[in-house]
MILUM-891697 format. One record per atom (N, C-alpha, C): residue in one letter; x, y, z. Coordinates in steps of 0.1 Angstrom, whole numbers, padded with zeros to 4 digits, always signed. Last residue first. Layout:
AXYZ ...
END
This chain:
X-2803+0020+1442 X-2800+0021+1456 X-2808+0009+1465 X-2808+0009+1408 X-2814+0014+1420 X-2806+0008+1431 X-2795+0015+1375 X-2791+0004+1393 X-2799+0015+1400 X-2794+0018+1344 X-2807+0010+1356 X-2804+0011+1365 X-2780+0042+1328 X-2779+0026+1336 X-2794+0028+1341 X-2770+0058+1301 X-2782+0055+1316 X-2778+0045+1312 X-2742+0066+1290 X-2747+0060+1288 X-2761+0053+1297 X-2717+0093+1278 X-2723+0085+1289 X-2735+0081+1285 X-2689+0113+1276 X-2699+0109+1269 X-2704+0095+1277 X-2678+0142+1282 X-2678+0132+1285 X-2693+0124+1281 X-2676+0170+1267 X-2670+0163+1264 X-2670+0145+1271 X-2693+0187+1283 X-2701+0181+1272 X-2690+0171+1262 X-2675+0191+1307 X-2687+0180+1307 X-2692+0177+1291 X-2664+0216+1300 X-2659+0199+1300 X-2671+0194+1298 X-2689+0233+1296 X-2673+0230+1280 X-2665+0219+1281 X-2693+0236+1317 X-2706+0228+1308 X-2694+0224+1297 X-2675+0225+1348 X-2677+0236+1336 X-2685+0225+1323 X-2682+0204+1375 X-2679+0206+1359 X-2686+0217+1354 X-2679+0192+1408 X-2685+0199+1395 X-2678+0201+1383 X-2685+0163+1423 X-2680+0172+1409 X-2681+0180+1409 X-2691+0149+1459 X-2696+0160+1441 X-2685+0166+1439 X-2687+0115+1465 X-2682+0123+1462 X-2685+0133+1451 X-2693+0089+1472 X-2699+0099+1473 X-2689+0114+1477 X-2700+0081+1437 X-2696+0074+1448 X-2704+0086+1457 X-2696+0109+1421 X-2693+0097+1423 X-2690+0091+1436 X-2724+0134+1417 X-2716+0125+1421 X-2709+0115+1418 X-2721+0161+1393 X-2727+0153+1394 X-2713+0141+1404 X-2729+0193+1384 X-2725+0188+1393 X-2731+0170+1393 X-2721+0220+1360 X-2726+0211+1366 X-2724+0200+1377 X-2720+0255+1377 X-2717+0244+1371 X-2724+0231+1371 X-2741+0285+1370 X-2734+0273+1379 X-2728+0260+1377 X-2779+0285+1365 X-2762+0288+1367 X-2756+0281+1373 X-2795+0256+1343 X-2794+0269+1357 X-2782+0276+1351 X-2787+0225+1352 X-2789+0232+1341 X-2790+0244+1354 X-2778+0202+1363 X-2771+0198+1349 X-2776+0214+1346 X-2770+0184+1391 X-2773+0198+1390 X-2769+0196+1373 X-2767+0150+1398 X-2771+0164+1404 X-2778+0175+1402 X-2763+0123+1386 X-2760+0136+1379 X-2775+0143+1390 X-2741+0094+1395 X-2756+0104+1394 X-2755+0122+1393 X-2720+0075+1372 X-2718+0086+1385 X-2740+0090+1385 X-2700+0047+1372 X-2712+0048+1374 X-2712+0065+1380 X-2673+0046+1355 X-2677+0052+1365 X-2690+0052+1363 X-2662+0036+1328 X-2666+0026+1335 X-2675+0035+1350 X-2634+0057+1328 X-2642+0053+1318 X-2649+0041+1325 X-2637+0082+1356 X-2631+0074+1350 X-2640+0065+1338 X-2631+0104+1372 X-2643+0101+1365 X-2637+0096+1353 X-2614+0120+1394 X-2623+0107+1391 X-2631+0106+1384 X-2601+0141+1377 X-2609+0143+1385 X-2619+0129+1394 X-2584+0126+1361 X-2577+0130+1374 X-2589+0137+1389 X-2598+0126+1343 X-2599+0111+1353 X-2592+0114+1362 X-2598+0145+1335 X-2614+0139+1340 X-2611+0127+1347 X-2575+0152+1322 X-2578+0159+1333 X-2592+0155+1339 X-2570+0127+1305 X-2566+0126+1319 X-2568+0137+1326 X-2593+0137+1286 X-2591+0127+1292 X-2585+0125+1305 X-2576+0162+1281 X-2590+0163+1282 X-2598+0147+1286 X-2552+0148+1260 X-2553+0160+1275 X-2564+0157+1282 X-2563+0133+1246 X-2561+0123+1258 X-2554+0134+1267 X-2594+0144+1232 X-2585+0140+1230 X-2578+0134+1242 X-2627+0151+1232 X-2616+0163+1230 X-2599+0155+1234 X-2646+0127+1244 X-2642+0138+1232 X-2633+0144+1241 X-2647+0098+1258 X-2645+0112+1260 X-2643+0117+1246 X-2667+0068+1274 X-2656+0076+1266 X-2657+0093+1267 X-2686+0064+1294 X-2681+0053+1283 X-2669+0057+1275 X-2701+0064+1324 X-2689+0070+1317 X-2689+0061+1309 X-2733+0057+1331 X-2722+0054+1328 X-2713+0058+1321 X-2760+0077+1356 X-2754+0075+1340 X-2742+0069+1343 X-2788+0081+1368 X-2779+0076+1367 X-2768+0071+1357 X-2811+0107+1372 X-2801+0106+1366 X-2789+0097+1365 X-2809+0134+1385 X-2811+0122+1393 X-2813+0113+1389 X-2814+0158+1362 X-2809+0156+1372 X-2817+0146+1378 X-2802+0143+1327 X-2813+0155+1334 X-2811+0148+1354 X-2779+0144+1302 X-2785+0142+1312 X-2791+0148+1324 X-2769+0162+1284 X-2780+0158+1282 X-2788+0152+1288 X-2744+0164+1295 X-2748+0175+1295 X-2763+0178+1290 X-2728+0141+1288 X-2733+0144+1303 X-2741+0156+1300 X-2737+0127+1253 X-2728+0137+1263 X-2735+0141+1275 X-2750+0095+1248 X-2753+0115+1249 X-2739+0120+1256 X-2760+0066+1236 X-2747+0072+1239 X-2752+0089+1242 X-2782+0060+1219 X-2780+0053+1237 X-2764+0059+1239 X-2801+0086+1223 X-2791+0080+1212 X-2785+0070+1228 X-2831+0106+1224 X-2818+0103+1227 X-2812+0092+1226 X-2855+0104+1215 X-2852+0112+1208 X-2836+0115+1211 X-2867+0083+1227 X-2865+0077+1214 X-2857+0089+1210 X-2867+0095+1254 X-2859+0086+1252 X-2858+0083+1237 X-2891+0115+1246 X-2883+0124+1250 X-2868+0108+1245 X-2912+0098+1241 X-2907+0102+1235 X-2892+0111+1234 X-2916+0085+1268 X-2906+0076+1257 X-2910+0086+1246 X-2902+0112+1292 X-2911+0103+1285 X-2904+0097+1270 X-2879+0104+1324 X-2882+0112+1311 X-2888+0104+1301 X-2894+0119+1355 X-2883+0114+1349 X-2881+0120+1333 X-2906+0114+1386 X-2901+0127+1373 X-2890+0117+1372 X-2935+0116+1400 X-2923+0104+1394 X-2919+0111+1383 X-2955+0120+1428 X-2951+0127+1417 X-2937+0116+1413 X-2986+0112+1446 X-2973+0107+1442 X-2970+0113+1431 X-3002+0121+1481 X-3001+0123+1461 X-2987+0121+1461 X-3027+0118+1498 X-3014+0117+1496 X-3013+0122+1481 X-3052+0122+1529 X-3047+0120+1514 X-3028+0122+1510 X-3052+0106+1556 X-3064+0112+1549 X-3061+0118+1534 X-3039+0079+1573 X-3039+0088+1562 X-3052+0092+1559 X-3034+0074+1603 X-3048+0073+1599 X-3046+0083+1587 X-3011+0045+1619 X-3009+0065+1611 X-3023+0064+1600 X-2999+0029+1623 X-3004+0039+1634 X-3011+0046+1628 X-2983+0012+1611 X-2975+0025+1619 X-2987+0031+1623 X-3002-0002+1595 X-2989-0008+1605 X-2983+0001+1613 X-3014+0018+1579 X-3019+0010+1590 X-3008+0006+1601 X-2992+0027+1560 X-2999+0038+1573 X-3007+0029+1584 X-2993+0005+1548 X-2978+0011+1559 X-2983+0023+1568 X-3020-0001+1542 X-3011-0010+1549 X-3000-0009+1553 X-3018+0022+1521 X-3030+0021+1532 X-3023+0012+1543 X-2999+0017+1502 X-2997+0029+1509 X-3004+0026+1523 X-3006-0009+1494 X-2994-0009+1498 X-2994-0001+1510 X-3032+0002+1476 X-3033-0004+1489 X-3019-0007+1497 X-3019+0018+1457 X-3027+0028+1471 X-3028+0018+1482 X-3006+0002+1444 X-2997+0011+1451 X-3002+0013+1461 X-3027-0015+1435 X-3018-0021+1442 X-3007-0012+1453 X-3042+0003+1416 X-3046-0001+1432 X-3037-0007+1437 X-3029+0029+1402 X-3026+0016+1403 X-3032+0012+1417 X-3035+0053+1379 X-3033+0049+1390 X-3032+0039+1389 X-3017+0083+1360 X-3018+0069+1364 X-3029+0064+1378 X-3013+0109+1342 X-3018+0103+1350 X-3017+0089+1350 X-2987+0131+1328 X-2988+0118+1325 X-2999+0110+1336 X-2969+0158+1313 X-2974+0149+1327 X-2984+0138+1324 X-2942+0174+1299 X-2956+0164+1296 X-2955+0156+1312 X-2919+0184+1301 X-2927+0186+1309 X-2941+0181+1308 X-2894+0174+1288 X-2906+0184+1278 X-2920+0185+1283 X-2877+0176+1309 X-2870+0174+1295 X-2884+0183+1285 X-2891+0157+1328 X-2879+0167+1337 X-2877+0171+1318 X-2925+0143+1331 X-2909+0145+1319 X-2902+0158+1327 X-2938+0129+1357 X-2937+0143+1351 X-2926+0137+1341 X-2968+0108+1363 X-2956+0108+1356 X-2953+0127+1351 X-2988+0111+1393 X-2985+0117+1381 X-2968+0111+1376 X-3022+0098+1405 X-3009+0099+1406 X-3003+0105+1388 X-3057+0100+1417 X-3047+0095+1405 X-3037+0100+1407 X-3089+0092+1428 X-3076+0095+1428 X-3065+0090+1419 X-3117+0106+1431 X-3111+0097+1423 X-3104+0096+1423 X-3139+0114+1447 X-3137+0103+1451 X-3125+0098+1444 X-3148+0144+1422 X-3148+0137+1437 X-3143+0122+1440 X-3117+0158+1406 X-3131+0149+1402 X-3132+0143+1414 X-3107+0187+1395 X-3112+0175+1410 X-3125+0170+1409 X-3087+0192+1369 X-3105+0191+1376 X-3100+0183+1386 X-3061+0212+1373 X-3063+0204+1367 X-3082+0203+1373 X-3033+0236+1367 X-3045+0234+1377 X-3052+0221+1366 X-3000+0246+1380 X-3009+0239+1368 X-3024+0237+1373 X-2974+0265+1385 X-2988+0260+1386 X-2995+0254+1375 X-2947+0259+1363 X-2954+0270+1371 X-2964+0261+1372 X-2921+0239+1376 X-2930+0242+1367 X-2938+0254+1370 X-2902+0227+1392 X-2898+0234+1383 X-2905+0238+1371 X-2924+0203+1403 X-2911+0209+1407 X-2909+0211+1392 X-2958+0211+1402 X-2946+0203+1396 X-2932+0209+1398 X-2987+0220+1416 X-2973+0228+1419 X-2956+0219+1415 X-3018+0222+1408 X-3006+0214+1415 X-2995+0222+1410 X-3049+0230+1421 X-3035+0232+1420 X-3025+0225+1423 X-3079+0217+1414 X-3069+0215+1423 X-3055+0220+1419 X-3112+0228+1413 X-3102+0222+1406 X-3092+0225+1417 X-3135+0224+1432 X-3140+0223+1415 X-3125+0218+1410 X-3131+0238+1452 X-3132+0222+1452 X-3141+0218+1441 X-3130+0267+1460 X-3140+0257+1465 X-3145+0242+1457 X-3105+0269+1454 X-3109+0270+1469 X-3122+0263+1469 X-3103+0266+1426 X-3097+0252+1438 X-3102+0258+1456 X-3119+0289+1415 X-3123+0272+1411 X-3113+0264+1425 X-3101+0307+1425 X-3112+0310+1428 X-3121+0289+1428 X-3079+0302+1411 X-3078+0295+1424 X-3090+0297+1432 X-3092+0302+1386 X-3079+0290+1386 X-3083+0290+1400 X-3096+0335+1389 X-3108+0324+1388 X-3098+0310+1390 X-3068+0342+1386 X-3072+0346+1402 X-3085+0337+1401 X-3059+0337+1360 X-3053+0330+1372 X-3059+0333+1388 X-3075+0354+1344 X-3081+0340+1346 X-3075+0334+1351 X-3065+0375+1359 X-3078+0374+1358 X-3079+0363+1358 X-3036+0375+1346 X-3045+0377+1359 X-3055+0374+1362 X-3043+0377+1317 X-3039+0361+1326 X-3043+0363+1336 X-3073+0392+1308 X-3059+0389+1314 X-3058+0378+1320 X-3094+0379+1278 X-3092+0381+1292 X-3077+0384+1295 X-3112+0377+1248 X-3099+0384+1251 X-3099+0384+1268 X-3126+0353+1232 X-3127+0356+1245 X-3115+0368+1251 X-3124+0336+1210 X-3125+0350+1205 X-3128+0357+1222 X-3116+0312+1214 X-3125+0312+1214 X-3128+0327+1208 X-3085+0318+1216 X-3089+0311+1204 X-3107+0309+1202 X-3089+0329+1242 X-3082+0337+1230 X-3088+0331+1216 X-3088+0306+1257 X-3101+0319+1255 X-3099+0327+1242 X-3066+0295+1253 X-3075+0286+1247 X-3085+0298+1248 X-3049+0315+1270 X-3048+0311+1252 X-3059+0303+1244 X-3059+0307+1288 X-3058+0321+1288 X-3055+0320+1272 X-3042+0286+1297 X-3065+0286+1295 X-3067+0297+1292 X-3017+0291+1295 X-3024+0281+1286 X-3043+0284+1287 X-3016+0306+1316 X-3014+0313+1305 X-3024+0305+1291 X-3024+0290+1339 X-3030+0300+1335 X-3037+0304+1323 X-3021+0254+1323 X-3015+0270+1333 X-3022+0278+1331 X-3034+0222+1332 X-3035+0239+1319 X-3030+0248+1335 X-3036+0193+1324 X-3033+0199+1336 X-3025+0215+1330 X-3070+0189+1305 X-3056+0182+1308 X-3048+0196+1318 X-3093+0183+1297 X-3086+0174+1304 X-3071+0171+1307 X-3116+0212+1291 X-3103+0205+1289 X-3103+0188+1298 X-3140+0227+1298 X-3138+0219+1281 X-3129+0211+1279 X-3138+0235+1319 X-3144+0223+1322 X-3139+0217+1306 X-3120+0259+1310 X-3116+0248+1318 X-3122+0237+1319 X-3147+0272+1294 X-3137+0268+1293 X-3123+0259+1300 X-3164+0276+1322 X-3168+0272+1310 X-3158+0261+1300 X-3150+0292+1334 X-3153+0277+1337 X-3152+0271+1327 X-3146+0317+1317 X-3134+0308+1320 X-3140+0294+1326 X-3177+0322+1313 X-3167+0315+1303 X-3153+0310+1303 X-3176+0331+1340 X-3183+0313+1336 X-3177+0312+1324 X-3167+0351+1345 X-3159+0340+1350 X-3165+0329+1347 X-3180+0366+1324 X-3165+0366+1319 X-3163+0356+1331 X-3202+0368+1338 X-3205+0363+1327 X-3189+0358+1325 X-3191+0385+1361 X-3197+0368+1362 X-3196+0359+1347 X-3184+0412+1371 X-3179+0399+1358 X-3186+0384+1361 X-3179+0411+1409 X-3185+0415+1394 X-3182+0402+1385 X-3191+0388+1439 X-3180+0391+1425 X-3190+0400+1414 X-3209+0380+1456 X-3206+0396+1455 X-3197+0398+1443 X-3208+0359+1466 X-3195+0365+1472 X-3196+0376+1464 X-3232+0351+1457 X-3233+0349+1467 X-3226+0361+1476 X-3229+0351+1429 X-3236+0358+1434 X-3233+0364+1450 X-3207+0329+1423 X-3202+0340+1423 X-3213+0353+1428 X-3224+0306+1434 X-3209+0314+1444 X-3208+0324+1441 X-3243+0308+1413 X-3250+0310+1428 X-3234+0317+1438 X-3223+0298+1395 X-3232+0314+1388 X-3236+0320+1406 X-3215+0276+1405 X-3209+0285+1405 X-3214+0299+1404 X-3243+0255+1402 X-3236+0258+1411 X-3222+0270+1414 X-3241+0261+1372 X-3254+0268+1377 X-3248+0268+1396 X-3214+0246+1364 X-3215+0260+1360 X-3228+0268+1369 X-3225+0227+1375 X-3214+0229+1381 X-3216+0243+1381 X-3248+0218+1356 X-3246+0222+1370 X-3233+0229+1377 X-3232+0214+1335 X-3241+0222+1333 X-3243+0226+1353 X-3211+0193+1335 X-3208+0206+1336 X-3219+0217+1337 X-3231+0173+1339 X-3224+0175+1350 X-3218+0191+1352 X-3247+0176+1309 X-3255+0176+1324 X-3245+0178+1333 X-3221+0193+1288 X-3224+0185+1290 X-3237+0181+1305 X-3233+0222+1273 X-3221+0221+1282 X-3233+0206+1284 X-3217+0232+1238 X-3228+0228+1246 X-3223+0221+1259 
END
């Protein structure tokens, strides 16, 4: 049963999809339909699964072409998470909110905080500068993802940008002084760059990039730090 807000929404859409001539109507309100039922920031594939479970059989296509059909006209909003596929979420009017991403098990996370927006409002004031919208993304990693790592990991667990402390090494004292000949010494604050993909890993010291074969690296074993720049 669709809630008074979603009920309009839906009777304000039935009128768009008349309007523009679209076939299938019935099959695009039950994607509304469905999107309105959520709250949380769903891929295609994912609202495409939730129909399925309804007994609704649609193509992704299809319920990815309604996704941006809903953001053009400002029902819902695409967001585009580095290294994610599209996500689409509701646009709720007037209301604004910022995101925690996990780099690790991609859970996103809303926030807001008036203290930030007003900060924001008073650097754009001071400069001149008449903002009309922003959005803040903070990738890192969630406390479950942290409970599920050991305060010691091998470099190869760490996810990029990324501050970590050299503490020791596996694979014996060859495989030791060929890391420290590389600099990367026991005590070395380094920031880790590039950890996944093709290609080596890469991570700075000082300012100078690494890189490392994944068969070294998972032999240096490290510890997050806190130091902000």
């Amino acid at each position: 049963m669709l809630v008074k807000d979603h009920r309009d929404i839906h009777q304000q859409f039935k009128i768009i999809f008349e309007r523009e001539g679209l076939d299938r109507i019935d099959e695009r309100l039950a994607i509304l339909e469905a999107f309105l039922g959520t709250e949380t920031h769903l891929t295609a594939a994912e609202l495409t699964r939730i129909l399925q479970e309804e007994g609704i059989s649609l193509s992704e296509g299809f319920v990815a072409e309604n996704l941006i059909l809903f953001s053009r006209y400002g029902f819902a909003q695409e967001k585009k998470f580095t290294g994610q596929v599209p996500r689409y979420e509701h646009l709720h009017l007037g209301r604004h909110h910022d995101h925690l991403i996990c780099v690790r098990c991609g859970t996103i996370l809303e926030f807001y905080s008036p203290e930030i927006e007003a900060l924001q409002t008073e650097v754009a004031r001071r400069m001149g500068f008449h903002d009309l919208q922003h959005k803040m993304e903070v990738y890192g990693l969630c406390s479950n993802c942290l409970r599920k790592r050991g305060p010691t990991i091998p470099l190869t667990m760490a996810s990029p940008g990324e501050r970590v402390r050299i503490i020791g090494f596996m694979g014996g004292k060859g495989m030791e002084r060929r890391l420290t000949g590389m600099g990367l010494n026991r005590g070395a604050d380094v920031e880790v760059i590039k950890s996944s993909g093709p290609g080596p890993l890469i991570v700075a010291s000082r300012e100078t990039r690494i890189a490392l074969g994944y068969g070294m690296a998972k032999h240096i074993l490290v510890s997050m730090t806190h130091n902000t720049e």
